[in-house]
N, C-alpha and C positions, 0 to 999 in steps of 0.2 A: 694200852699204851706201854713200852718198852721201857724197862727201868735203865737208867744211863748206867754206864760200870764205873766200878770208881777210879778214881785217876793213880798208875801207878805211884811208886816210887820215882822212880826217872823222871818221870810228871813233875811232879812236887817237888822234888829238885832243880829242876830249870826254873817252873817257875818263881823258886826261891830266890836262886842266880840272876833271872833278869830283875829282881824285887830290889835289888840288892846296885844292883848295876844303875837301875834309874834313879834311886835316891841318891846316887852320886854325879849325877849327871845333872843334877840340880844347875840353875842358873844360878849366878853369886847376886849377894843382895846389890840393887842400887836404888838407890834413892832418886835418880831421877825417873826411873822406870817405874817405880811408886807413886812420884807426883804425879805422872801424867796420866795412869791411870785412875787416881782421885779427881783430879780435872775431867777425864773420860766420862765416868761418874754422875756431872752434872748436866752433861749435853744430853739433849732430846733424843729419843730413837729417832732412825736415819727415815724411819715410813710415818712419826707422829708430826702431823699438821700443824703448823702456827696459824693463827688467826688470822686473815686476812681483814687490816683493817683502812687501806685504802690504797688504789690501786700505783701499781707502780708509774714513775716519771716515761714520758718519752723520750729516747734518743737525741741531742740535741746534739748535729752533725758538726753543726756551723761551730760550737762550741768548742768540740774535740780536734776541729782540724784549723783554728788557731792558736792553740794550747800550743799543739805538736809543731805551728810554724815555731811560736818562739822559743820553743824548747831547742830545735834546729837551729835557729838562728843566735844563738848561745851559744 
């Protein structure tokens, strides 16, 4: 196997430059960007299963399309 060369100068200076660059490029703190990712935190992974413990209502048409008359009609 081939030994890698080592990185020059020039090397090691950019990457100092862009080391240097990013830490400035930092986002500024906020605090809501904090909470919500604490809140983030306590919700389930988007693939882990809640229990299924009884099955869901059916559609109840007749329901939804007097709702929306007197919503209308308001």
């Amino acid at each position: 196997m081939l030994a890698r060369p080592a990185p020059t100068r020039a090397v090691l200076q950019a990457l100092a430059r862009h080391s240097q660059l990013a830490a400035r490029r930092q986002q500024p703190f906020s605090i809501m960007h904090n909470l919500r990712s604490f809140a983030r935190s306590f919700e389930p992974h988007p693939f882990q299963r809640l229990p299924v413990t009884s099955s869901p209502a059916k559609a109840d048409w007749g329901k939804l399309v007097n709702r929306s008359a007197k919503q209308a009609a308001v």
